[in-house]
Structures are given as C-alpha cells and as structure tokens.
C-alpha positions in Angstrom: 80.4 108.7 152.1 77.3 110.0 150.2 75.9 109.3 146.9 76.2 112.5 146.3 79.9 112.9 148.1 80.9 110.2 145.4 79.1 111.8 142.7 80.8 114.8 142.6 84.7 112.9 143.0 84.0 111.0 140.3 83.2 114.3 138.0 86.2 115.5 139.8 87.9 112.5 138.1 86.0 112.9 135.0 87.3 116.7 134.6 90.9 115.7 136.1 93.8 116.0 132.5 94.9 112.5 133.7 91.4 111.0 132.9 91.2 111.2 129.2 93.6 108.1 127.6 96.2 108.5 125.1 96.4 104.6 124.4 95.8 103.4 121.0 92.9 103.2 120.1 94.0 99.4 118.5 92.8 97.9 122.2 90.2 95.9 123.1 87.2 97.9 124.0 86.9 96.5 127.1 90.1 97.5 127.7 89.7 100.8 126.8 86.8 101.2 129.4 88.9 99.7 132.2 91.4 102.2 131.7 88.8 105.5 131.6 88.0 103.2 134.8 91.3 102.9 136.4 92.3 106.6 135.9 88.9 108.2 136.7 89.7 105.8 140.3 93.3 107.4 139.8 92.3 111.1 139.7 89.9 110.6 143.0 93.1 108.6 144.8 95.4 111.8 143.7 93.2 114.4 145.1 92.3 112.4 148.4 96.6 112.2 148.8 96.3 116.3 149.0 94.7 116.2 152.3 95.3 112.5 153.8 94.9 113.4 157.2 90.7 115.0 156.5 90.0 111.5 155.2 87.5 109.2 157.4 90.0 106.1 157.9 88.3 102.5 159.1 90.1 99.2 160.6 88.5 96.3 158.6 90.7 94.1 161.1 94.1 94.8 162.8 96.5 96.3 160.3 93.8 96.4 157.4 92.2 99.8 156.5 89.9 101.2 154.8 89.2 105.0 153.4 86.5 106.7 151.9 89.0 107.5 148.8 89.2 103.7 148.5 85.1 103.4 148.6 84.7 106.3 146.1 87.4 105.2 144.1 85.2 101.9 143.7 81.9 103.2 143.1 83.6 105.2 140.2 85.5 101.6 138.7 82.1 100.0 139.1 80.1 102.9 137.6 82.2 103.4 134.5 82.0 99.5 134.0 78.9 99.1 134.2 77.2 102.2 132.1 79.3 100.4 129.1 78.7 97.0 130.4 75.7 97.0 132.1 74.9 93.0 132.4 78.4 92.2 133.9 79.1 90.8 137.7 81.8 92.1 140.0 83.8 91.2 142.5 85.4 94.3 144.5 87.5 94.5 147.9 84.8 96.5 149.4 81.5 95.7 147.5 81.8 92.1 147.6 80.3 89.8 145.1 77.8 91.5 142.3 76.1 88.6 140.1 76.0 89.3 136.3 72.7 88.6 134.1 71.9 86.8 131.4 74.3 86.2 128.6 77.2 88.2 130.6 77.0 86.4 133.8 80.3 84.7 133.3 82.1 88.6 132.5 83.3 89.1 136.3 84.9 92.1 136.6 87.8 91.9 139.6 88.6 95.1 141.4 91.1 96.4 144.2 90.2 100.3 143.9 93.4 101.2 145.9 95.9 98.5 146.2 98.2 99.8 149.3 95.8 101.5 151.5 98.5 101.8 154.5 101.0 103.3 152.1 98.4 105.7 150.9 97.2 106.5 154.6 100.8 107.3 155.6 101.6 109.4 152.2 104.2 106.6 150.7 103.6 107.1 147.5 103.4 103.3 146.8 99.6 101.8 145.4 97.5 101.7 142.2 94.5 100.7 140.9 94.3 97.0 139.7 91.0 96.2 137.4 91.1 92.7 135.5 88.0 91.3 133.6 87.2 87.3 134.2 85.8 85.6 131.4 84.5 81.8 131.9 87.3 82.1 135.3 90.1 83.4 133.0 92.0 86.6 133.1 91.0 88.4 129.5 92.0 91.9 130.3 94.3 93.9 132.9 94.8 97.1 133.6 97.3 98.0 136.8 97.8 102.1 137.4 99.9 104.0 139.7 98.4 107.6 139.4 101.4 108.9 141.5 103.4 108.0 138.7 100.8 108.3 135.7 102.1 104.7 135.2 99.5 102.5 133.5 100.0 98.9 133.0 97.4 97.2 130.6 97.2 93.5 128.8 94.7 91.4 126.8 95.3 87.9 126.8 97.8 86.7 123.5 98.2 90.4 122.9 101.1 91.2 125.4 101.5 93.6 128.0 102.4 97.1 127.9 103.5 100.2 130.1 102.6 103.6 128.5 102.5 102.0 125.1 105.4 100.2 124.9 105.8 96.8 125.0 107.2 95.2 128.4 108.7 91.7 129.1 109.9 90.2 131.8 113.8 90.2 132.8 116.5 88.1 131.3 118.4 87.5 134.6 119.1 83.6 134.9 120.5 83.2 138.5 118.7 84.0 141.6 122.3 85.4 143.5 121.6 88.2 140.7 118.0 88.9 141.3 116.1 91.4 143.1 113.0 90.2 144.4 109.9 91.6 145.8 107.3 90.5 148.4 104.8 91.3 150.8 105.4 91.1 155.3 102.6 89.5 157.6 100.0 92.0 158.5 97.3 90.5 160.1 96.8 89.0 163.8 97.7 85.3 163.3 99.8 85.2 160.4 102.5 82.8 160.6 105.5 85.2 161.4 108.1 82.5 162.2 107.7 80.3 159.1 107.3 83.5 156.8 110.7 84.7 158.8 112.6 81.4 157.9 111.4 81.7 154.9 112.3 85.0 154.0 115.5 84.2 155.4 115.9 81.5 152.4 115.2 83.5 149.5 117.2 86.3 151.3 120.4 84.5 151.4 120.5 83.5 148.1 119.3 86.4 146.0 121.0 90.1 145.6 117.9 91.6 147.3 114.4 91.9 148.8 112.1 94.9 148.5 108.6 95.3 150.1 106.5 97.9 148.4 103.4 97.2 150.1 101.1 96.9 146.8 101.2 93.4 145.2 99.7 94.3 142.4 102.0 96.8 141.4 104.7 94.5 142.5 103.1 91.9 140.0 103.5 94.6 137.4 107.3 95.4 138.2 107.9 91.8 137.5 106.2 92.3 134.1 108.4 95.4 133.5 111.2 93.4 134.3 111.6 96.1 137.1 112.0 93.6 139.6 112.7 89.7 138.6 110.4 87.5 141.6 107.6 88.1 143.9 106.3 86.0 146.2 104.0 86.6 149.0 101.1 84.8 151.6 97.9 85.7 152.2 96.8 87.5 148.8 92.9 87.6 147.2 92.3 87.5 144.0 91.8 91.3 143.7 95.5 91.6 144.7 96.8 89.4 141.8 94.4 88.7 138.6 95.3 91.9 136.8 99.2 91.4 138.0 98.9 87.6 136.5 97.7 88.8 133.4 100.1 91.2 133.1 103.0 88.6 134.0 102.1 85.9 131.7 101.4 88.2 128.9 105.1 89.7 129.5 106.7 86.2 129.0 106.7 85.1 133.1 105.1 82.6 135.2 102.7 83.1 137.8 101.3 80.2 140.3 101.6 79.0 143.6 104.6 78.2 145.9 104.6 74.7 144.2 105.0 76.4 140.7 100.9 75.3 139.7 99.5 77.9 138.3 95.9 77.3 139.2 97.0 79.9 142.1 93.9 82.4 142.3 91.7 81.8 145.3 94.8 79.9 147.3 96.2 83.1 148.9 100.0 82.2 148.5 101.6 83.9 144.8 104.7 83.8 143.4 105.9 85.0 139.9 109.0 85.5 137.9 110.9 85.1 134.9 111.1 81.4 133.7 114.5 80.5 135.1 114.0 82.4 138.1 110.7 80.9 139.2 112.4 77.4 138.9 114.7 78.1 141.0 112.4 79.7 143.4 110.6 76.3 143.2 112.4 74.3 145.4 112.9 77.1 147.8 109.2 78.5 148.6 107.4 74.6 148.1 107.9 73.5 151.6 106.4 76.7 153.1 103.3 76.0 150.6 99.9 74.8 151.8 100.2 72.3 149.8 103.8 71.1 150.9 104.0 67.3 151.6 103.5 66.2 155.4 107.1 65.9 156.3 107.8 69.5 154.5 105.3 71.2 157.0 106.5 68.7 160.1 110.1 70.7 159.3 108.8 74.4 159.0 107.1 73.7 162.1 110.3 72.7 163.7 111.9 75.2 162.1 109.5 77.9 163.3 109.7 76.5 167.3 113.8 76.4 167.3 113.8 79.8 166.5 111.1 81.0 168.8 112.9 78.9 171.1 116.6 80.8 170.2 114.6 84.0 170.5 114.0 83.3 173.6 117.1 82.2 174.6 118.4 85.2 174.1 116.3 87.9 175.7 117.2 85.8 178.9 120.4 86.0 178.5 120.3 90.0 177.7 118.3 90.3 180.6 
C-alpha cells in the first residue's frame, strides 16, 4: 500500500463518528492518545470489512496472513503515537522493532493493529485493536477495541480497567466444572497438535465449556469483563497479550504462564483467570509447560505417541 493509500484511510478514520472519544477526560493522557489511536485503526478495519474480498491478502507463513487494512491500520497507531509522543520506540506485528531516543527510550509502545486477521479475512466478526504502552518492561497503559462492536477496553496500571466507562472485574465463579473458558487452536506448520489435543482434552473434561474466538487479545479482555472466566493458549507474542495482561490484572485476575509465574511475556504460552480459577488451572496446564519438569514432558510425550498410535489404529480398522 502507498503512503498516500494510507494517508487518505487514516483521514477516512480521522473523519469516521467512531473516531472522536467520549471517555472521561480523568485518564491518563497517554491513554487518551492510544484510544484516538485504537479507533482511528478501528474506523480503517470497519471500512476494509465493507469490501473484504478487494483487499490485497499475504501468507506471512502457513495459516498466518496479512492485509493491507492490517498495515494501514498500523501506520495510523504508529502515526497518532508518535505526533504526541515523538521520542517513543515501538514494537508492532508488522513493523518490527522502532528504538526510542533519549529520555523516552524505555516508553515502548506494543501494537497488534488487527488482532484476528483470519476472522477478519473470512468476515467473522471476531478481532480488535490491542495497543499497550511499556514503561522500564512494564505494562502502564492498555487499550483493547473491537470496532465491530464499538467495544473499547482501556486500563492504567493501579487505576483499574474499564469497558465503555464502567468499571469491569473479573468473574466470581470458584469451581472450574462451572467455568467457561476460552483459548486459542494450533495454526502453524509444526505446532504440537497431539500434546495441545490431550491437553485440551483436560481442561475440557472438567470445565462447563471451551470457546475459541480466534483473537487473544480480545479473549484476554473477556476474562477482564468477567465475560469468560480462563484463557489459556500456546504460541502467543507479546503484541497478542500485553494490553490483555494489563487489562486482566487491573480487573482483579491473574495472568502468567502455564506454571502460574507471571513473568509470562516473551515465553509464548498465556493463561489468565480469576484467582480461584487460575489455581485450579495450575495443576492442569503445568506439565504441558515449557518449563514442566523432565518427567512431566517424558509423559505428554507418551501421551502424544499413544494417541497417534490409537489414531492409527483405528483408520486401519475402518479401512
């Protein structure tokens, strides 16, 4: 796409009635620009759904696309950030790393400009914008929007997190057997399919049910809502879960990794819940960790061959 192509969605965006915020104006100013950010990317996302099927579509790798609504939708996150912040580094899904300068070198600013690019590609009406702001490595502000919904998810650290101006918290459900649960399904040539299978299998079993969206960081935000009461998923970046964790935390949950640590950023496995759910989804998820003990990851592996193994067994028989 052209500078000029981008140019004129984002004054589409800019002139779009869903740009201008009604939030108070009692937020943080940096929150207040990642929002004009988040729905200026919004209003670009809602016009490119109109006509899905004109849109230049690219395979990064197998199962992993890319549009030029998700590369405009960037450049007009990144260019709203960085008129007000001009001195602040990035780190985007499609533009990589951008260094700050001087003084606001450690202000990182972490973007996914359209989490749930195969929902979008196939008209599910299932992604949002996720935008967090990184201050010395820690989550300071979040902002998560679904522009199909006008839904806009924002927090700044010790101030709580809030949908559409009302305070949200995370659910009050204490037993798993009552809990709906979210994740996300391998995607990519070689994920492990078998473990994630027999694991799926075990939260599936003992909870009331499992939903894949397809956006993690709007899943991260249903948690928040109390909309949902886990997620868990493999293979994540940090632009799929830092506004999501803020947004978590901030609601009264607990984010980390399958061993319940929550230094869980750049480790690619997430899970989150309400306190007495994410203990009890502890236990469960920790052997299928990377950081399982030896014996744990001797078993999945077993695990994962009897399986294939059974699989196997029974094509020949159907045959």
């Amino acid at each position: 796409m052209s500078q000029d192509t981008a140019s004129s969605f984002l004054a589409i965006a800019q002139a779009h009635p869903l740009f201008i915020t009604a939030m108070s104006t009692q937020l943080h100013p940096m929150l207040n620009v990642a929002i004009k950010a988040a729905r200026a990317a919004g209003a670009i996302i809602n016009r490119g759904a109109l006509d899905v099927e004109s849109l230049r579509i690219t395979a990064k790798q197998a199962n992993d696309f890319v549009t030029e609504v998700d590369q405009a939708a960037e450049r007009a996150i990144i260019e709203t950030l960085a008129t007000a912040y001009p001195d602040h580094g990035f780190h985007a899904e499609e533009s990589g790393v951008i260094p700050g300068k001087g003084r606001d070198k450690d202000f990182v600013w972490i973007i996914d400009p359209l989490d749930g690019t195969t929902n979008f590609i196939h008209g599910f009406p299932v992604y949002c914008v996720s935008i967090a702001l990184s201050v010395k490595g820690r989550i300071e502000h979040a902002v998560v929007y679904d522009p199909t919904r006008n839904d806009l998810f924002v927090a700044t650290r010790g101030r709580g997190a809030y949908l559409n101006d009302r305070r949200i918290r995370v659910s009050k459900r204490t037993q798993l057997k009552e809990a709906l649960v979210s994740t996300g399904f391998p995607f990519r040539p070689g994920d492990a399919m078998r473990p994630y299978l027999n694991m799926l299998g075990d939260v599936m079993s003992r909870c009331a049910g499992v939903r894949r969206p397809g956006a993690a960081a709007l899943d991260l935000a249903y948690v928040a809502a109390g909309f949902s009461d886990a997620f868990f998923e493999k293979g994540l970046s940090p632009w799929d879960v830092a506004a999501g964790s803020l947004l978590v935390s901030e609601a009264g949950g607990l984010i980390g990794n399958f061993t319940g640590e929550a230094n869980f950023m750049d480790q690619a496995e997430c899970m989150a819940a309400n306190p007495r759910i994410y203990g009890q989804l502890v236990p469960l998820l920790s052997r299928y960790s990377k950081f399982a003990s030896v014996d744990d990851k001797i078993q999945v592996r077993e695990d994962a061959a009897a399986q294939k193994a059974d699989a196997a067994g029974a094509a020949d028989d159907a045959a």
